[in-house]
N, C-alpha and C positions, 0 to 999 in steps of 0.2 A: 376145380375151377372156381367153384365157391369162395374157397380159402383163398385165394390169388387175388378175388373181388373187395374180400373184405380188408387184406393187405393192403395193396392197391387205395381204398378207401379210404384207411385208418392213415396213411403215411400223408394221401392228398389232406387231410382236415389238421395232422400237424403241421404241415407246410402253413395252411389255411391260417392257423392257428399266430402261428410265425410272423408271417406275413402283417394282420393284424397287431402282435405287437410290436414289431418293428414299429407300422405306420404312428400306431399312439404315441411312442418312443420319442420319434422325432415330432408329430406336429404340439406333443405337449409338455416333454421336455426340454427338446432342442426346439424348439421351433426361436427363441431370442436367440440363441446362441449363432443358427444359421440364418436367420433377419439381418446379423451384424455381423456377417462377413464379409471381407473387404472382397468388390466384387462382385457384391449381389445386385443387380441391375435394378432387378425386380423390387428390391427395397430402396434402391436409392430415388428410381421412380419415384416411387409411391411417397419417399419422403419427401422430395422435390416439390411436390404436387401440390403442399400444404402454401395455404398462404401466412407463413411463420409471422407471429408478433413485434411488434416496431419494440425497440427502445427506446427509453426519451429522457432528456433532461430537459427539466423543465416542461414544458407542452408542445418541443419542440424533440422531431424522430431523429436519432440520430443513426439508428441504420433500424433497415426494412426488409419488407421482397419486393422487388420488384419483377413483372412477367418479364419472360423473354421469346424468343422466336423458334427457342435450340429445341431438344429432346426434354431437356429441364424445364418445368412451367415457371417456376420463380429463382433466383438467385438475391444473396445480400448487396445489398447499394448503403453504402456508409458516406452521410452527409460528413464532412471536413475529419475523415477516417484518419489520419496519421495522428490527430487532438485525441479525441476518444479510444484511441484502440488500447491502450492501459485498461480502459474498461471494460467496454462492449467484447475486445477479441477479435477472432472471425470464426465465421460459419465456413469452410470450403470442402468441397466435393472430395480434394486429393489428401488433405491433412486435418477432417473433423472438425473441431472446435475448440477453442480459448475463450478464458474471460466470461464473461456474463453470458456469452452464448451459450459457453457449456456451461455452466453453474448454476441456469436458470433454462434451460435446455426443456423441460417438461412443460412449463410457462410458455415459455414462448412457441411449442411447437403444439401444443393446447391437448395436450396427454394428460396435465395435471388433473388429480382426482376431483378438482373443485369444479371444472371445466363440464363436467359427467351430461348437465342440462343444455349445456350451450353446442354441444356436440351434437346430441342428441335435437337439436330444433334444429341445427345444419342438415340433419341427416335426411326429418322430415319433408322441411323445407325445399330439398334439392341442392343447396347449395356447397357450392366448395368448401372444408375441412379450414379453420382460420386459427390461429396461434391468439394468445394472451398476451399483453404487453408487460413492459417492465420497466419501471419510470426510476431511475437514478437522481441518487444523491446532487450530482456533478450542477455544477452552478453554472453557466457558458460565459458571463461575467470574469469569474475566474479561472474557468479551462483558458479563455482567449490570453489574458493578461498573462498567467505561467507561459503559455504557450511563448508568448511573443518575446519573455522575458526572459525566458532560456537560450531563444536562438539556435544556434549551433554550437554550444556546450552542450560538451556529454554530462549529464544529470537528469535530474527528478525536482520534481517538487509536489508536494503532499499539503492540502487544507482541511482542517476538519473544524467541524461547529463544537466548540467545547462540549454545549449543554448537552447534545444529543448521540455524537460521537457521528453523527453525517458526516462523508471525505463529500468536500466542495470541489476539490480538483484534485486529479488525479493524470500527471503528465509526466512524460518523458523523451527524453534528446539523445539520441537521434531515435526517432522511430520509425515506423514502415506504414504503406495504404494495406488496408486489409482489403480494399476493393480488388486489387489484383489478385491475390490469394484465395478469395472466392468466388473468381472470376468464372464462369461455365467453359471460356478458353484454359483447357488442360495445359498444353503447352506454354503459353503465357504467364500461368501459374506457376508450375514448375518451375520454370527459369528462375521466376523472381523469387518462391521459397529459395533454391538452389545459393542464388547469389546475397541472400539476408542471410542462409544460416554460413556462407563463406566470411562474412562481415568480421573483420576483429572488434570491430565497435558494438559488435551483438544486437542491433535497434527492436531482434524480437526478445531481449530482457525485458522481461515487466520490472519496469527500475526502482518504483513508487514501491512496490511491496517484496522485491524478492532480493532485491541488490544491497547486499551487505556491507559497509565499509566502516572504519571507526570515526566516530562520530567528534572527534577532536575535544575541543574545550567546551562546546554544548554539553558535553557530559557534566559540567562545571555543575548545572544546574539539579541531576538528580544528588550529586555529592551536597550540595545545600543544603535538598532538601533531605539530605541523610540527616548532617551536624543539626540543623533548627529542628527535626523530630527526634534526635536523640536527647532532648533538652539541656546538651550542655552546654551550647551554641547558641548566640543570637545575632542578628546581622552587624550588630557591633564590635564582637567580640576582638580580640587583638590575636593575628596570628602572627607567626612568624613568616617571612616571605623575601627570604635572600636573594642574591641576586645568582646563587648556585645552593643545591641543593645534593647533596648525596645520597645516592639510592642505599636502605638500609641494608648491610649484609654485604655490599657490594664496594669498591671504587670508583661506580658510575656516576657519572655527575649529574645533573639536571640543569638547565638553562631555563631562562622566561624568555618569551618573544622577542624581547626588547632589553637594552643593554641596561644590567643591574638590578638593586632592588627593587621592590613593589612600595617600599613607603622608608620614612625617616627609620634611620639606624635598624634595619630589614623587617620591619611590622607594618600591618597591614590588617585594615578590619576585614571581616567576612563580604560587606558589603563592597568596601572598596577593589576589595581582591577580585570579585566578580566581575565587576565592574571595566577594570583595567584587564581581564585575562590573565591570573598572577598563576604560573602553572606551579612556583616553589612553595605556596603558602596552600593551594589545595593538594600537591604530592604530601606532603607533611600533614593536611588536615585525612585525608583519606586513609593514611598507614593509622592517625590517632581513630579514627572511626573502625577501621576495620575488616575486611573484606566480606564478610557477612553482614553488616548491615548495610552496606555499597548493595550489597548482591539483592536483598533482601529490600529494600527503594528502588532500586532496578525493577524489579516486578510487580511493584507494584504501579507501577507505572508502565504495565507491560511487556518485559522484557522476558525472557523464555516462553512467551505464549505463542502458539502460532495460530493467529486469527483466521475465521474464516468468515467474510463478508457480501457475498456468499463466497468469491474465490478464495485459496486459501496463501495468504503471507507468512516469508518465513520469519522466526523469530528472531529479535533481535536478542546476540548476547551478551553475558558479562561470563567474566573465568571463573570454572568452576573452585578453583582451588590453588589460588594466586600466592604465593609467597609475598614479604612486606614490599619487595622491592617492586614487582610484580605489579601489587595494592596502591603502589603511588604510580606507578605509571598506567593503569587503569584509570586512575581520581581524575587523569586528564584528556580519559578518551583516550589512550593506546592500547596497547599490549593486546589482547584478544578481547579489547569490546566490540562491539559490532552491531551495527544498526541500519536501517535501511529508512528513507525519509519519512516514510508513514510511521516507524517507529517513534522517532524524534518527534513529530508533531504529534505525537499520542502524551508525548512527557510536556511538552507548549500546553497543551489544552487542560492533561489533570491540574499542573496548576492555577491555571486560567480558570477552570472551574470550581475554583475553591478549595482543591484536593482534591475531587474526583476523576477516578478516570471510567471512561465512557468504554462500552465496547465498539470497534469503527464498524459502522454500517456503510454496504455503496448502493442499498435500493431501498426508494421510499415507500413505493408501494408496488401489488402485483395487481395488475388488470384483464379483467374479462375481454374476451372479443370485439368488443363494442367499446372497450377502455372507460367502465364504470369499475370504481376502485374496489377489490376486493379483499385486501389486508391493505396496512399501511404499518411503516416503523412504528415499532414502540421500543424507545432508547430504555436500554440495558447499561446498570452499573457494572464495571466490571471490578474496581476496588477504593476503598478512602485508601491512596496514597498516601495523604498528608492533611493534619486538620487546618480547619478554612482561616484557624491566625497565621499557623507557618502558611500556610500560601499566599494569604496576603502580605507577609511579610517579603518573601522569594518574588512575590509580582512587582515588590517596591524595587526588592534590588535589581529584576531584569529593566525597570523603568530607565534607573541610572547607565544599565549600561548604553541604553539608547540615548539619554539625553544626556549623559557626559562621558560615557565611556567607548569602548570599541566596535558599537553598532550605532555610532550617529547616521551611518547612512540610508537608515531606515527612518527615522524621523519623520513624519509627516503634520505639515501648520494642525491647531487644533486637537490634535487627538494624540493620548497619549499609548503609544506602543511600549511594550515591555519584550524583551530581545536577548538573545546570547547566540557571539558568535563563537566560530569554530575554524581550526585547521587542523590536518592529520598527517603525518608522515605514512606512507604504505611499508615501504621498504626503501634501505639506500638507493638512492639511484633512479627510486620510479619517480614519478610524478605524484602530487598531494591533493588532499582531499578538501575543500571549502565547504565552510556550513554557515543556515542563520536558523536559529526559529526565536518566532513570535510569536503574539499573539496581541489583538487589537478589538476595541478599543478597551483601558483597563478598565474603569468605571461597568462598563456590560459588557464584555468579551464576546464577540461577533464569530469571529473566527482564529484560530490556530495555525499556523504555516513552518512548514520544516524545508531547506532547498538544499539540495546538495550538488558539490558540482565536479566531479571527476575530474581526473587527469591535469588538472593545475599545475601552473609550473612555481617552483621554487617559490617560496615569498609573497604568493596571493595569500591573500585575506579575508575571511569569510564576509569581514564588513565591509572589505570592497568592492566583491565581485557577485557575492551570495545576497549581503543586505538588499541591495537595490530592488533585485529580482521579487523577493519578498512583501517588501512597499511598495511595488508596482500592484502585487496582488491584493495587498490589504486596501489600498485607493481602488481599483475597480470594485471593488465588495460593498464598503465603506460609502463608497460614491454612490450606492443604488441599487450595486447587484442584489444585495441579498436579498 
């Protein structure tokens, strides 16, 4: 009977035993793993609950919590949400988070380790659990002007502060209300994700940093600044610049914009050639360059990096391993370059600033509960592209092409803007691609702007349709925003 007792006993204490680590198993193991399962009421509660950190540009919130009346104690309220949601994102119940939401997700939901005291006087205190804030780059000056400038083109447009690598705007056409998306109405939600991700127009592409297309004859500009840092080059120099061009290797022929040569008896200086858009005197200058030192100005101006601000952007690229023929149809922005607007205005700005390029920041500073500032940016070099004579030099020539070349429509009384525009073919048949960037005013460079604009048909212009958009942004800035 004995023996039976102590069986009996011995089998109950490894059960016991079991039991116990099971429980440890899960509440110190798994206990995130089953906190974040889709489902968990209990945690979505509890996340709800928090009154999450405002974002802001400027000192004004551009989305919050606000209470409500449901099961949910707070939900996001996004002030003029289809401007900002490039940045901000959303917060929703049924599809997580985008953007700054999630990228600063800890911040704002006041988890961050810095948060430890502010938490802890909550706790004392009695009161509700409060998220950190997170104050953006974003200018509203310039969000409004892109915004209004864009319209109803499908594009982007991308500003950054040369000096600091701060994006001032950060917009995109067509976009979506995040309000509905993180609506506490389930159904509501759902439909409206349903019917944006049915969209062919995509409006939840973040355009500004992930949307790749070739960047046309704006590429004009990092090939400059190839030839003036290879010092064989100066904006004088004499190229050749026919009114057809033969791809090396090939039959293929090359055209320029416009019918014939780019200058007397087919030369053209470096400056000139910019200036007018001459696509046969940079195909010809870029196979003499090289596609290694193309590739190798590319990045340094950015191009195979993929940033992270905090969200992360895809890189823009150049080919890795272009053949000559290849190499001149790259020199003008085709063949497999690829860039996305915040990429271009990251090549505006290193020149603009002397030759350096900036790493792009989208948050100035992170704020405590009480939104006393508790980091703030400190601008990060990311590379000298190009020394501060070639870029002064590259800044003269983008000047011409604004004041006498194919971005006069960026122009604006008094201040002198420095510009290159752009067009791109996709493929036979589709529709092409407009570009402008700049960058104003030249004397102190304020700010940087890249606009890109989808789906164009046949024969747009970047300094028709793109310029404008642009100037619109550099005069709301210019005028006071900053």
């Amino acid at each position: 009977m004995s023996r039976t007792i102590k069986h009996v006993a011995a089998f109950l204490t490894v059960l016991l035993i079991a039991l116990l680590a099971n429980l440890t198993w899960i509440q110190v193991f798994q206990a995130e793993e089953l906190r974040a399962m889709p489902g968990n009421q209990r945690a979505i509660l509890e996340e709800y609950s928090i009154e999450r950190g405002p974002i802001l540009a400027g000192s004004a919130a551009v989305a919050q919590s606000v209470p409500t009346e449901g099961n949910l104690k707070y939900q996001r309220q996004y002030l003029d949400g289809p401007a900002y949601v490039p940045a901000t994102g959303f917060y929703s119940l049924l599809y997580g988070s985008t953007g700054l939401e999630k990228a600063e997700n800890l911040v704002l939901s006041g988890q961050d380790d810095r948060f430890f005291v502010s938490r802890l006087q909550q706790l004392i205190a009695g009161r509700d659990p409060q998220g950190g804030g997170v104050t953006s780059t974003l200018n509203s000056a310039a969000q409004a002007a892109a915004v209004q400038g864009l319209g109803d083109w499908q594009g982007s447009v991308t500003a950054i502060d040369p000096k600091t690598g701060a994006i001032l705007a950060l917009v995109q056409s067509p976009s979506f209300d995040p309000n509905i998306i993180s609506s506490s109405n389930t159904s509501e939600a759902q439909n409206y994700y349903e019917q944006l991700n049915a969209d062919p127009q995509q409006p939840m592409l973040n355009r500004p940093l992930v949307s790749l297309n070739p960047p046309g004859s704006t590429f004009k500009v990092v090939v400059s600044a190839a030839a003036l840092e290879s010092g064989r080059f100066t904006p004088d120099s004499v190229l050749p610049g026919p009114a057809v061009y033969t791809l090396p290797g090939t039959s293929t022929t090359m055209k320029n914009a416009f019918d014939g040569a780019c200058g007397p008896n087919g030369q053209v200086t470096l400056r000139e050639a910019l200036a007018i858009s001459c696509n046969t005197a940079f195909a010809w200058l870029g196979v003499e360059l090289g596609d290694d030192a193309l590739r190798e100005q590319s990045e340094k101006f950015g191009f195979g990096t993929s940033f992270e601000m905090p969200m992360t952007a895809a890189a823009a690229q150049y080919p890795a391993d272009p053949d000559e023929a290849q190499t001149a149809l790259s020199s003008i922005g085709q063949f497999d370059v690829r860039s996305s607007s915040m990429s271009m205005a990251m090549v505006a700005a290193g020149v603009a600033n002397g030759g350096v390029t900036m790493y792009p920041e989208l948050v100035q500073s992170i704020n405590a509960p009480d939104l006393r500032t508790l980091e703030t940016l400190q601008p990060r070099t990311f590379a000298q592209a190009m020394s501060p004579e070639h870029a002064a030099q590259l800044t003269d020539m983008m000047v011409g092409v604004v004041s006498s070349g194919t971005g006069s429509s960026a122009r604006i009384p008094g201040v002198a803007v420095a510009g290159k525009t752009g067009e791109a073919e996709i493929d036979t048949g589709e529709p092409n691609i407009s570009w402008f960037i700049a960058f104003a005013p030249v004397d102190d460079p304020q700010l940087a702007i890249a606009v890109t604009l989808e789906r164009q048909p046949a024969g747009s212009a970047g300094g028709t349709v793109a310029a404008p958009i642009a100037k619109s942004v550099l005069e709301a800035m210019l005028g006071g925003g900053l």
